[in-house]
One Martini backbone bead per residue (centre of mass of N, CA, C, O) as a GRO file, in nm:
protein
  252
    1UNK     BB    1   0.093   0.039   0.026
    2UNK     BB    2   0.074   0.353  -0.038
    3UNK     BB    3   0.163   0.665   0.080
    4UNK     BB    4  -0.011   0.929   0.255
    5UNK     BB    5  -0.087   1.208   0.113
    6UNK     BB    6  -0.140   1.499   0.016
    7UNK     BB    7  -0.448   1.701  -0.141
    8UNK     BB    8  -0.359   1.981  -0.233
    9UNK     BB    9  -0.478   2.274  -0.385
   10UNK     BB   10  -0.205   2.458  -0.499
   11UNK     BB   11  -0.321   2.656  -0.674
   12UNK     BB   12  -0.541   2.790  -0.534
   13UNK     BB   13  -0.353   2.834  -0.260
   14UNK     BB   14  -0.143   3.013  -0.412
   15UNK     BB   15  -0.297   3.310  -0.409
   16UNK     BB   16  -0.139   3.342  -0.066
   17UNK     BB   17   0.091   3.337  -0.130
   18UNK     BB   18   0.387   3.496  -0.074
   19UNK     BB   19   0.734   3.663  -0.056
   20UNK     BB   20   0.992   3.579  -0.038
   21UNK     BB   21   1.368   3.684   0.006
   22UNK     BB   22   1.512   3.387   0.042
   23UNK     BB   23   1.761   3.233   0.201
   24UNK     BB   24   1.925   3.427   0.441
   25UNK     BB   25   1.824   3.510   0.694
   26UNK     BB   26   1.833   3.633   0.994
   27UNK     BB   27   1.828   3.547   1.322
   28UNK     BB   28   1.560   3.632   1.572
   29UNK     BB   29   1.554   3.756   1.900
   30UNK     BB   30   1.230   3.727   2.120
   31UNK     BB   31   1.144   3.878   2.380
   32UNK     BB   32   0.859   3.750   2.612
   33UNK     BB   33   0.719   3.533   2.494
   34UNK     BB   34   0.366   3.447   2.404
   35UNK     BB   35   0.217   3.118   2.394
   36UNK     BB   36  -0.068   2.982   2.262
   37UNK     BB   37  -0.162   2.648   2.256
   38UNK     BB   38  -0.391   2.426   2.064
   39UNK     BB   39  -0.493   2.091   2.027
   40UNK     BB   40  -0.685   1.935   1.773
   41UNK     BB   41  -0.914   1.716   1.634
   42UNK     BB   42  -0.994   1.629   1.304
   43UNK     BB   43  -1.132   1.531   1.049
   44UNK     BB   44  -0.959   1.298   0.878
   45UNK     BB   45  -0.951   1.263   0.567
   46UNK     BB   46  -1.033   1.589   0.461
   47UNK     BB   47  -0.752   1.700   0.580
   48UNK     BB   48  -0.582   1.636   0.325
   49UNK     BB   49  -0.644   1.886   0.157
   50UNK     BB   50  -0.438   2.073   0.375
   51UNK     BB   51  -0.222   1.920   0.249
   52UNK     BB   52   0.082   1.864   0.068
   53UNK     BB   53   0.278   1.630  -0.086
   54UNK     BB   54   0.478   1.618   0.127
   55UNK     BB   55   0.300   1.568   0.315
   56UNK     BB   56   0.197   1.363   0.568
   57UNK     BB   57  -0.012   1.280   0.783
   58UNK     BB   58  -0.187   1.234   1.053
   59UNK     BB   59  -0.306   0.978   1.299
   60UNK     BB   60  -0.460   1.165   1.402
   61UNK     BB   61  -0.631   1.437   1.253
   62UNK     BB   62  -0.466   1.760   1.392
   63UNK     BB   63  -0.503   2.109   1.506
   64UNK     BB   64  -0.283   2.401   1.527
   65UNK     BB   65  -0.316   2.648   1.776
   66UNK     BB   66  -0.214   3.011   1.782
   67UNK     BB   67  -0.070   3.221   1.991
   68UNK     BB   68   0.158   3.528   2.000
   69UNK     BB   69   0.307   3.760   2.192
   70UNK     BB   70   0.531   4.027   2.089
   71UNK     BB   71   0.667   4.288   2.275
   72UNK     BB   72   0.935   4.313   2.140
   73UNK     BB   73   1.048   4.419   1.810
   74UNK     BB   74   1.181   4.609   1.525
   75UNK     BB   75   0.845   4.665   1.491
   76UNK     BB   76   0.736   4.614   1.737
   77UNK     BB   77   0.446   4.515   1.901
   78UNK     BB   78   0.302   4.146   1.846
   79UNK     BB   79   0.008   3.942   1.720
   80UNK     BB   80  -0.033   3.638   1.655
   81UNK     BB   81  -0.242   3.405   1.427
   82UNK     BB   82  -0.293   3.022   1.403
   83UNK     BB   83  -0.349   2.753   1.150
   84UNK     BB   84  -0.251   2.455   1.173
   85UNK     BB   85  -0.143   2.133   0.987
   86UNK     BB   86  -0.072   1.808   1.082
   87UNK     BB   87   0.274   1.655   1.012
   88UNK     BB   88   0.493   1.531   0.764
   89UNK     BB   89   0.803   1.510   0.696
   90UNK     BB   90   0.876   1.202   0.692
   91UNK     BB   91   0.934   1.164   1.001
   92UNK     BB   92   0.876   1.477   1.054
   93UNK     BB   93   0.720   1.692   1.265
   94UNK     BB   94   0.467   1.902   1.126
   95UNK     BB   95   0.309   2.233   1.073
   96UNK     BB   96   0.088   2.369   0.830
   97UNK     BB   97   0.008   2.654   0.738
   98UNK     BB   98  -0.304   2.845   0.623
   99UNK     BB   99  -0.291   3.065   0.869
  100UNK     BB  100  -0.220   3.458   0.930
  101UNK     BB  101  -0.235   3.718   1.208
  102UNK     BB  102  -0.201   4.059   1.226
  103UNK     BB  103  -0.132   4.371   1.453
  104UNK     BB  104   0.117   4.418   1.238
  105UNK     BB  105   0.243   4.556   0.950
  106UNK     BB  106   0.590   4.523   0.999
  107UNK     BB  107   0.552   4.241   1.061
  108UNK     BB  108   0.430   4.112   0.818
  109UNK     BB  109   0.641   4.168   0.624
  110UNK     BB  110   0.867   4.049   0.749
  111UNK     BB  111   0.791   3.776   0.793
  112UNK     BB  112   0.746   3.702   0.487
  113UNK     BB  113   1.005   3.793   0.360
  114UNK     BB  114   1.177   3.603   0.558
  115UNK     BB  115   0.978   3.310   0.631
  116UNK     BB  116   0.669   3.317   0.484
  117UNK     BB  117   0.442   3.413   0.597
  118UNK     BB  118   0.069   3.388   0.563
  119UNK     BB  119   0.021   3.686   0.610
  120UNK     BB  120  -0.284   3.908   0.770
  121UNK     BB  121  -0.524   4.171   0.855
  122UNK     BB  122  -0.547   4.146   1.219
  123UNK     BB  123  -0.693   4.112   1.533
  124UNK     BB  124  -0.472   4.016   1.781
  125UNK     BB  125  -0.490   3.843   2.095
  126UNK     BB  126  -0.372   3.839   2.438
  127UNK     BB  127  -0.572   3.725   2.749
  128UNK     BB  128  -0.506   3.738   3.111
  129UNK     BB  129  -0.593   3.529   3.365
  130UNK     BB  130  -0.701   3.317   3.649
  131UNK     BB  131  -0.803   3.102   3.462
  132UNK     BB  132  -0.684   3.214   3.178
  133UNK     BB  133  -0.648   3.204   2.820
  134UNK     BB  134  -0.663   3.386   2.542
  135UNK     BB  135  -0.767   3.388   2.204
  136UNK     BB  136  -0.758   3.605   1.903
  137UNK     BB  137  -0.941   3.731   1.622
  138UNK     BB  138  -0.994   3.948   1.384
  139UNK     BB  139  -1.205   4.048   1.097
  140UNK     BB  140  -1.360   4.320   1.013
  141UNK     BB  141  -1.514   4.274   1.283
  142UNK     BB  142  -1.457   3.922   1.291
  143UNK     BB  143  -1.434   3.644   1.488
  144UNK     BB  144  -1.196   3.379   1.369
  145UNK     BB  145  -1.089   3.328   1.664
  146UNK     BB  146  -1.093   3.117   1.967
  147UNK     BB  147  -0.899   3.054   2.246
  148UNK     BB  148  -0.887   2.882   2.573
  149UNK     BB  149  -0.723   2.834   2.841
  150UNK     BB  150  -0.786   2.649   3.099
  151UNK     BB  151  -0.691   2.580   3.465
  152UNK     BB  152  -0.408   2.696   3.525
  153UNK     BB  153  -0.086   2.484   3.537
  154UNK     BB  154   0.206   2.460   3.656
  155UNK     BB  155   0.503   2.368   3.468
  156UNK     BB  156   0.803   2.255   3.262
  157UNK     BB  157   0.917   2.362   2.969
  158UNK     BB  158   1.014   2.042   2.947
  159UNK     BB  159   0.716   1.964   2.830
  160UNK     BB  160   0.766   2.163   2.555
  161UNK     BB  161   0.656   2.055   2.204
  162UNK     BB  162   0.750   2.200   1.925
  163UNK     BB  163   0.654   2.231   1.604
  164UNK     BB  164   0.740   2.290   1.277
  165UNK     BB  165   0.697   2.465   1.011
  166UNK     BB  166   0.499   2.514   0.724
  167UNK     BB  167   0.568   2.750   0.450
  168UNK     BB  168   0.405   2.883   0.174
  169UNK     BB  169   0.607   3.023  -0.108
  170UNK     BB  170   0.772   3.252  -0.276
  171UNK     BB  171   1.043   3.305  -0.465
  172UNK     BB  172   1.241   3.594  -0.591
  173UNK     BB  173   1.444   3.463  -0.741
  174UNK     BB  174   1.256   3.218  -0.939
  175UNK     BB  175   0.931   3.187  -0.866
  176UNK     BB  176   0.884   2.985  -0.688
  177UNK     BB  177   0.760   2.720  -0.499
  178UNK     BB  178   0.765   2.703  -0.151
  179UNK     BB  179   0.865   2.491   0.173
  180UNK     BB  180   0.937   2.638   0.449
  181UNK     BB  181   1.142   2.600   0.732
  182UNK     BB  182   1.024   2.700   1.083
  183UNK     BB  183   1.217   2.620   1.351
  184UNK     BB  184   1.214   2.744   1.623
  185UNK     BB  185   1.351   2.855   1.932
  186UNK     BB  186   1.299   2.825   2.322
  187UNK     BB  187   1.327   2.970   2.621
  188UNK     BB  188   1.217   2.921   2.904
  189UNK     BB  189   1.016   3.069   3.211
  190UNK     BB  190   0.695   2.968   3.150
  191UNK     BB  191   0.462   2.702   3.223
  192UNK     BB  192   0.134   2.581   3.114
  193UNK     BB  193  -0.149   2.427   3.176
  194UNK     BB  194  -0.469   2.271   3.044
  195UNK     BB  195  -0.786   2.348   2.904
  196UNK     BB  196  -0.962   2.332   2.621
  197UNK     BB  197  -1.094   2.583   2.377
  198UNK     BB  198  -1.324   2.641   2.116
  199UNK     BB  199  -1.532   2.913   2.059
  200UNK     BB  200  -1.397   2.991   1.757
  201UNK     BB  201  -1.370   2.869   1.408
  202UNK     BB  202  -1.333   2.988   1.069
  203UNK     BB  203  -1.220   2.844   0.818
  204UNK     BB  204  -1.220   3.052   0.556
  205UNK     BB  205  -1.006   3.220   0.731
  206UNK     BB  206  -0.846   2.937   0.687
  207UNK     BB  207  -0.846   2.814   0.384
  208UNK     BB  208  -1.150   2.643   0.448
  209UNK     BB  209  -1.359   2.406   0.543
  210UNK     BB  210  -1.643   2.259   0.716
  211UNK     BB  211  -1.528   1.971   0.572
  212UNK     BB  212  -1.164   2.018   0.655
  213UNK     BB  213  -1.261   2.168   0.934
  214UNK     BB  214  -1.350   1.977   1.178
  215UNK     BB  215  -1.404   1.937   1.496
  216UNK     BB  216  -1.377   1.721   1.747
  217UNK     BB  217  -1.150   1.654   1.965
  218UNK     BB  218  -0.976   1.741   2.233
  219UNK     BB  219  -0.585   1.727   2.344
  220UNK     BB  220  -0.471   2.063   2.403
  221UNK     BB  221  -0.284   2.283   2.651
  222UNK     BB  222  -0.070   2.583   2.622
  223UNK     BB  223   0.157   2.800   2.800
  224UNK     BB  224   0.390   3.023   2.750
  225UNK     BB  225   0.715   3.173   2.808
  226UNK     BB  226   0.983   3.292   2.580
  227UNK     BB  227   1.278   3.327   2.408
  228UNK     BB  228   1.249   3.366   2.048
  229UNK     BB  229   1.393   3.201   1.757
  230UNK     BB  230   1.443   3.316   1.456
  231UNK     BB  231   1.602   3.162   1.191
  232UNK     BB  232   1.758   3.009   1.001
  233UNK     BB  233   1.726   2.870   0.676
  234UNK     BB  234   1.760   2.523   0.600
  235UNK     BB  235   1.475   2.421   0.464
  236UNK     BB  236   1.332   2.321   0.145
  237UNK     BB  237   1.043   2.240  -0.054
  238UNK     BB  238   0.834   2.058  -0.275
  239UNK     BB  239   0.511   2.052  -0.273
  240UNK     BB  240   0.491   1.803  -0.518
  241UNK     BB  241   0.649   1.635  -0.336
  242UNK     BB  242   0.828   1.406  -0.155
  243UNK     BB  243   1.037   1.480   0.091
  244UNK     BB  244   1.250   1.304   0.014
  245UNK     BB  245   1.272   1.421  -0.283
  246UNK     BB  246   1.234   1.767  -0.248
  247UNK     BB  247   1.472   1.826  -0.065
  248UNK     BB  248   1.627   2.144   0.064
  249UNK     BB  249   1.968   2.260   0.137
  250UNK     BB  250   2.004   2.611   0.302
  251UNK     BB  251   2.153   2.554   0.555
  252UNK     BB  252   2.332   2.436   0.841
   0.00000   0.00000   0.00000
């Protein structure tokens, strides 16, 4: 039985993607950054069509919700949301990101030109409570991500394993579409644990519709502080191969 890879409709999908400026960028740490993670499982089969043929699918299939609040950066402060589709590039679990939502301009033009980041204009926002932390995004005055940890409880940074993403771009140097790998680095300063919930997830938002990002068992919420270093891109693949045999390195 040959192996399930995704089976996403590139052609569509690619009229979101960004343009990357090369794979030379250098890597930037972001101090005292607040992350809040939820993953949920989501209806298996049509997941497929969430991810590109470089990866392999989870089973069971589920997305990670983001939210990440940056207090200080070369662009000033800001916060973004998205919501990521698990797979594999190989044997590597990686998150497939659908969409990125951020409510600082100067920051989604760098994210998007230096990392591939597939940001668009939204107002995220993260708020602690003493018992939850809330995560949401807002597109033209309507909430189209809800996410909140809830009960939350101290854990240890390390018990905290984020996996990497993969952001469809555009390469500017010769016009290709192209999968780049960013998986930040992160020093943990306080980290907690806690009940998910999502009380609104707007598909189409998200680049996706009601029928393969359908929610549907919770898994997990953590929450940490943490500075957050983002990479040199180390590699990029060809969206329409498997990982196997379409990864290039691009950087030691």
């Amino acid at each position: 039985m040959p192996p399930r890879l995704g089976t996403l409709d590139l052609a569509s999908f690619a009229a979101h993607a960004p343009t990357i400026n090369g794979y030379k960028t250098d890597q930037l740490v972001l101090k005292g950054v607040q992350i809040l993670e939820l993953h949920n499982e989501i209806d298996d089969d049509p997941a497929d069509a969430l991810i590109p043929r470089t990866m392999h699918p989870a089973i069971p299939a589920y997305a990670i919700i983001n939210v990440v609040h940056a207090p200080a950066s070369p662009w000033g402060p800001f916060t973004i949301g998205e919501v990521r589709v698990a797979g594999r590039t190989g044997v590597r679990p990686r998150g497939f990101v659908l969409r990125s939502y951020c409510d600082n301009d100067a920051a989604r033009k760098e994210l998007a030109a230096r990392w591939g980041y597939p940001v668009a204009a939204g107002a995220a926002s993260l708020t602690l409570r003493h018992d939850r932390v809330v995560g949401k995004v807002a597109v033209s005055g309507k909430t189209v991500l809800e996410a909140e940890l809830m009960d939350r409880d101290a854990i240890s940074g390390g018990d905290i394993q984020y996996i990497a993403s993969m952001h469809l771009a555009r390469n500017s140097e010769d016009g290709k579409l192209v999968l780049v790998q960013v998986d930040p680095e992160y020093t943990f300063s306080k980290a907690e644990r806690g009940k998910p919930r999502i009380v609104t997830l707007d598909p189409a938002a998200f680049s996706a519709n009601d029928s393969n990002l359908r929610l549907m068992n919770p898994i997990m919420a953590s929450f940490a502080t943490a500075d957050m270093t983002l990479p040199h891109i180390r590699y990029v693949c060809n969206p329409e191969l498997p990982a196997m045999q379409g990864t290039t390195k691009v950087a030691a």
